[in-house]
N, C-alpha and C positions, 0 to 999 in steps of 0.2 A: 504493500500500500504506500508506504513510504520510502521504496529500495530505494531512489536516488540519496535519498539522508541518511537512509539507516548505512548502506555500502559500500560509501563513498570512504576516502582518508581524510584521514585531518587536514582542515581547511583553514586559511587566516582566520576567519569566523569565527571557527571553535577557540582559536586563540586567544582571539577578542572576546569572547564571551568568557571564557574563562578567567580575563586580567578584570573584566570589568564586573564580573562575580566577583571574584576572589577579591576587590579589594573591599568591597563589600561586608565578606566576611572576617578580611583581615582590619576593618574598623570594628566590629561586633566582640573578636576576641581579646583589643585593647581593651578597649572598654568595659567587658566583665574582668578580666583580669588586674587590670590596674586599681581598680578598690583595693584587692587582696595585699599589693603592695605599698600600701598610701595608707593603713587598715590603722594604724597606732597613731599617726599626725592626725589623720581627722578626728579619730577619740579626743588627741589632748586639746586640738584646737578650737575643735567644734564643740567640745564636755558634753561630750557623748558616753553615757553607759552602754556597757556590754551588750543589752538588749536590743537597743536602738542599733548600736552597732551591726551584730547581726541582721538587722530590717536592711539596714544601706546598702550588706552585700548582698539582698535577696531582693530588694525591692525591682530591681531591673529585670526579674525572671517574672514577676507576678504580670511587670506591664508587657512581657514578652508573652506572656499569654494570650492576653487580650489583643494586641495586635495581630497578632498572627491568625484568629477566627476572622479578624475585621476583614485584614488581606486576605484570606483565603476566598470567604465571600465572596467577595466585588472581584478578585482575578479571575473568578473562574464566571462570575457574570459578566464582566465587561472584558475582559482578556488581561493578560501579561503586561503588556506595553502601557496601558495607563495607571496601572499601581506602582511600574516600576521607576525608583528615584524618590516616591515619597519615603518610603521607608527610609531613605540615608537620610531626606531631609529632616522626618523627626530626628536621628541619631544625632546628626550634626547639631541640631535646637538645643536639645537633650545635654549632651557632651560640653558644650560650650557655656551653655549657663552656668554649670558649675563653676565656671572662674569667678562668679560672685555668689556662693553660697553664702550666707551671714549664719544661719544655724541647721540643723539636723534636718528639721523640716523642707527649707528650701534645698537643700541637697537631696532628700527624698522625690520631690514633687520633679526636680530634673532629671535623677535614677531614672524615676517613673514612664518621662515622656521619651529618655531613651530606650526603655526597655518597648515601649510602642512600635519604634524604631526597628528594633533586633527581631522581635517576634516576624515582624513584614521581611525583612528579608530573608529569615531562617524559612520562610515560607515559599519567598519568589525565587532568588537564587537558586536551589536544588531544583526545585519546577522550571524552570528558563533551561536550566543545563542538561535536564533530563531530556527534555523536547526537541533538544537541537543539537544534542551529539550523534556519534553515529554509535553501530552496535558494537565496531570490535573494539573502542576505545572509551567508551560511555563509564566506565568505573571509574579510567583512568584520568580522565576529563573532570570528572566531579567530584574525584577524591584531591586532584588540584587546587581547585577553585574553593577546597573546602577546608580540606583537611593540612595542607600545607601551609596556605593563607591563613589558615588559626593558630598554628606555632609563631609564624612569624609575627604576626600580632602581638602573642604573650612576650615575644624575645623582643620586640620595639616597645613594651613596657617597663620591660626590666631596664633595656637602653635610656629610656626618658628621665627615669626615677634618677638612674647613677648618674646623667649627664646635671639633670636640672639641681642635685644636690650641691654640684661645685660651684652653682654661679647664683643661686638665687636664695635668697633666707627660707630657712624651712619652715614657716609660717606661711609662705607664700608658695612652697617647691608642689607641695601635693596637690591645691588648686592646679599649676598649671601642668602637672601629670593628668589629672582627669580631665581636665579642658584639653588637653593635646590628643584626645582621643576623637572632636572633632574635626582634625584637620584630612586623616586620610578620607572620608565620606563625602569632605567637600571634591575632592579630585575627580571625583565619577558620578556624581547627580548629574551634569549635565548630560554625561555619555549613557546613563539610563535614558534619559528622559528620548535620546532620540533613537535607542533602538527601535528596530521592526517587533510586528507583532508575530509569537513563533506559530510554523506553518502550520503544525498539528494543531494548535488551538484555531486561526484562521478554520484549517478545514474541518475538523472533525464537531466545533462548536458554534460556530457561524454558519459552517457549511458554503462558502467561498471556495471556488476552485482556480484560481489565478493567481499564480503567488508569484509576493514581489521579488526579487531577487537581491535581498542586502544582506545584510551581515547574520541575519537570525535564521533566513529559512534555507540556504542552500541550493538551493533548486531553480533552477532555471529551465525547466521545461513543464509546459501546462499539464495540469493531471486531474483529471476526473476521480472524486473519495467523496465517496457516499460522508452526508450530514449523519453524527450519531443521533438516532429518533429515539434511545434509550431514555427515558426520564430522568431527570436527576436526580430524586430520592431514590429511584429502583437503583440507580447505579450506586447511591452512597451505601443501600442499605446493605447490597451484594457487595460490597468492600470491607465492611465494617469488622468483619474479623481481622480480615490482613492489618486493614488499621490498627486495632488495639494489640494485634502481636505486635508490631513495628514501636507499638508506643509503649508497650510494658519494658521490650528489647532498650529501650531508649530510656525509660524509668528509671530500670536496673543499672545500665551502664552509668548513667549520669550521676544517679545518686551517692557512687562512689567517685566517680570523675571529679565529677565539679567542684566536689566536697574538698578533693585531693589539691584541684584548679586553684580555688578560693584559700583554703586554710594551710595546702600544701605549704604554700611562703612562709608562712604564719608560724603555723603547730609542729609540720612535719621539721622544716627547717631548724627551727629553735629545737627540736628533739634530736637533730644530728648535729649541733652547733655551726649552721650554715647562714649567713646573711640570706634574705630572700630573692637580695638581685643574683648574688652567687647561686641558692639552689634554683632559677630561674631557666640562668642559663645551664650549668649541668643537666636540666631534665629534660632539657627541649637539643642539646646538639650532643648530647650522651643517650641520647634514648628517645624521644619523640622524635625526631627530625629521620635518624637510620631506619626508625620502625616504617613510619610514613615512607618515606621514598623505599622502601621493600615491600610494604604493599602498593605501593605504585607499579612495580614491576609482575606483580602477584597477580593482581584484582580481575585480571581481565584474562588471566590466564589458568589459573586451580576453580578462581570462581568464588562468589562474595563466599557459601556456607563454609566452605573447607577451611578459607583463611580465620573467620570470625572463631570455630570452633580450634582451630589451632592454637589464635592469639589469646583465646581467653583458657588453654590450660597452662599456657604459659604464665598466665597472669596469677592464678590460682598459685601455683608452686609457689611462685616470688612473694605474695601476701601472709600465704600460709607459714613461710619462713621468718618475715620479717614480722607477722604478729608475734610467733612464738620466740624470738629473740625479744620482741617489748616485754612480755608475758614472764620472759622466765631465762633473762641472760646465760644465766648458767649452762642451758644445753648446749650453748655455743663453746662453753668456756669463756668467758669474757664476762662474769658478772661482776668484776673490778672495775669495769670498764663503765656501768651504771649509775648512776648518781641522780636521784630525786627524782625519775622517772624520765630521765636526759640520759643519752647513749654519747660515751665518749672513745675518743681514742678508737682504738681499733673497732671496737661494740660500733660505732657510728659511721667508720668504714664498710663496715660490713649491712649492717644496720639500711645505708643510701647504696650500696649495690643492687640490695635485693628490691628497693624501691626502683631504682634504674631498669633493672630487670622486668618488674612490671610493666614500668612505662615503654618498654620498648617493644612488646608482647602486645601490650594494648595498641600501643598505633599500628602495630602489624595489621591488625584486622578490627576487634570491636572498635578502637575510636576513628580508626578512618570508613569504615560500611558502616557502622552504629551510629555513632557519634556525628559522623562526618554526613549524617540523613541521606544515604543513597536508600536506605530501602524502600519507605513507601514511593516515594516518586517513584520508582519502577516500575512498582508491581500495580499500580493502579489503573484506570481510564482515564482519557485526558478531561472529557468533561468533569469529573471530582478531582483531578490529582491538583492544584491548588488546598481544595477544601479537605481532602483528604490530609496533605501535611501537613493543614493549619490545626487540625484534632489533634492530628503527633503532636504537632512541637505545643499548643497549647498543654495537653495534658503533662506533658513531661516539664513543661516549664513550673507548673504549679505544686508537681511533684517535689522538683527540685528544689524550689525556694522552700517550700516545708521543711527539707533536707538540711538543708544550709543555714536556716533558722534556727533548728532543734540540733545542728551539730554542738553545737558549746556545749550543752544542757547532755547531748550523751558522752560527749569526752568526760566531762566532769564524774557521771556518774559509772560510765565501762570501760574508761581510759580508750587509750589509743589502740593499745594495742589488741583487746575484744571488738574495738572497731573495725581494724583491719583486719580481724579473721570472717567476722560478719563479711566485709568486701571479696574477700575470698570465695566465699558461699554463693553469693549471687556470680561470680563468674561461673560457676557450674551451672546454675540455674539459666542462667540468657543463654549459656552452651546449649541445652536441651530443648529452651524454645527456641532455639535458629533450628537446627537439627529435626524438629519437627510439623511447625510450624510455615517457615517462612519458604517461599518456592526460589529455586536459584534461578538468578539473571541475567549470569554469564552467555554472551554470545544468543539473545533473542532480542528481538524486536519488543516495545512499550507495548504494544498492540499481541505480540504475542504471549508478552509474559501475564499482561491483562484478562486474556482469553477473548478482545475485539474483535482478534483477526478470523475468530471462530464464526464474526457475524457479519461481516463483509460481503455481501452482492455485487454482482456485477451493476455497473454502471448505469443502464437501460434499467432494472427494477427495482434499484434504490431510487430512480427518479419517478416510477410510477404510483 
């Protein structure tokens, strides 16, 4: 139906769709990441308790929720091409105000309008990139725009924090850490706003058979594709399972991720005695960065299930090691090495490998396919696949902030180290629903992996 797209090689297009995704995403991963680093100045500045504290780094998942139903909505009523760009423009609003936060509130109320921001684009970007890649390179494409553009993200926060602390009073350094998270967003509003509208949506939801020929749809030769005459609720509700496997897969992953994202700098760092710019960059060019670029080379190749259930026993090992080192030094031999629930000396070498080791297990496969949201976009119809990932990422967003809320409150009460065997646990668990659950979408067609292409007519009796 769509062989000229689906068949073709990679084309400037994809390239371009992919720099103007990714930066996209590479403004969303500053921007949650950088609270975590700024976490302690804004406590003292802004006399901010603990509580509240927690709310600032979760308030931007809550309005990620809500944005993402908003966009899902209207893209998949009105198309791609006119939701795309607002969402940077909330983030840019968002981002930017925070340079005159005065107290906790006003810093909340701009979390909030950027998290409006994040939600729309955790929703358009995978949807844009799904539509308009081809079939043999479609993981690879979107674990780019997705999954690499969020390391570098996190590693451009940890660069701001160190730079801005040499030259500017720290009273004023963390403001322009979180306000510096509006500047990449501004760079690509404009180059949203004047993409094409992508050709699958044109044709399969308009029902338009003429496509333009720019940088979205590829295609330069006229093609008759039957209008989907599928309903929209028939088609949401015939989804609705893939959807909530996709969004539990997503629950589970995140809720140890982000947790790790957010407090990583924080709790984990301070438990290995690591500055959080230093454990920043060790996780992201010791371990995220090698994992990601190996499922780059992977994805499109063993296949999203193989690699996810791969990456997450890897994960398991390394959590399950490193809890029971927090747990109980001794088995390592190194309980000399422990002090006040702080891993020193060697205990902390050991201690950030086995953390290392997860993290580079997880970008293997669960945080570049899970994390990095290629799977619902796949598996879906194009008439829902907006509203379909807006359920994702809404539910998983609201999940998460719960998460990252109530983490202080369970470290406090299970320590660290029952937390990260809990994190443990759930990598087994998303192993078994990828494994039985989710369909592979290695080397198929959107319409095939859909079950569309099951309902395709010829030309002459779709128009009758």
């Amino acid at each position: 139906m769509f062989d000229e797209l689906d068949s073709g090689p990679v084309k400037s297009f994809h390239i371009r769709n992919v720099i103007i995704s990714g930066i996209g995403v590479f403004s969303d991963s500053y921007n949650l990441y950088a609270i975590s680093l700024v976490f302690y100045p804004v406590m003292l500045y802004l006399h901010v308790g603990s509580v509240a504290a927690s709310l600032l780094t979760s308030i931007s998942f809550f309005g990620a929720a809500i944005g993402a139903i908003l966009f899902g909505a209207l893209a998949d009523r009105i198309g791609r091409k006119p939701m795309y760009g607002i969402d940077l423009s909330l983030i840019f609003i968002g981002a930017f105000s925070q340079l005159f936060a005065t107290n906790a509130t006003t810093l909340l109320i701009s979390r909030l309008v950027m998290g409006f921001g994040i939600g729309g684009d955790y929703v358009m970007s995978p949807v844009i990139m799904a539509e308009t890649s081809n079939v043999r390179d479609r993981g690879k494409l979107m674990a780019t725009a997705f999954s690499i553009m969020f390391l570098l993200g996190a590693t451009l926060a940890a660069f701001v924090v160190q730079t801005s602390a040499l030259f500017i009073s720290p009273s004023l350094s963390w403001r322009v850490v979180l306000a510096f998270g509006s500047v990449p967003a501004l760079f690509v509003i404009y180059y949203r706003r004047k993409i094409s509208e992508t050709y699958r949506f044109t044709a399969r939801v308009k029902g338009e058979t003429q496509p333009v020929d720019t940088m979205n749809s590829g295609i330069k030769e006229n093609s008759v594709i039957g209008k989907d005459k599928v309903g929209y609720l028939t088609r949401l509700k015939k989804s609705i399972p893939v959807i909530l496997a996709g969004s539990i897969l997503w629950i589970l992953y995140d809720t140890y991720s982000s947790t790790f994202s957010i407090y990583g700098p924080i709790t984990i760092a301070a438990n290995l005695g690591l500055t959080p710019v230093g454990f920043t960059y060790a996780a992201v060019f010791l371990g995220g960065l090698p994992g990601t670029i190996l499922s780059l080379f992977l994805i499109d190749r063993v296949g999203r299930k193989k690699l996810v259930i791969a990456g997450y026993a890897g994960v398991f090992i390394a959590l399950v090691l490193y809890s029971l080192l927090l747990i109980n030094p001794a088995l390592f031999g190194v309980s000399s090495y422990a002090r006040l629930g702080n891993l020193t000396g060697i205990a902390a070498a050991l201690g950030f490998t086995f953390y290392l080791f997860n993290y580079l297990f997880s970008a293997m496969g669960p945080a570049t396919i899970i994390g990095g949201t290629i799977i619902v976009p796949e598996l879906i119809p194009t008439k829902i696949r907006a509203s379909g990932q807006a359920i994702n990422v809404s539910i998983d967003k609201i999940a998460v902030a719960l998460a990252i809320t109530s983490f202080p409150l369970l470290l406090m009460t299970l320590g660290l180290g029952y937390i990260v065997m809990m994190y443990a646990i759930i990598a087994i668990a998303s192993s078994a629903i990828m494994f039985l659950m989710i369909p592979e979408a290695k080397g198929k067609s959107l319409e095939e992996i859909s079950m569309e292409s099951s309902e395709f007519m010829s030309p002459h009796k779709s128009n009758q």
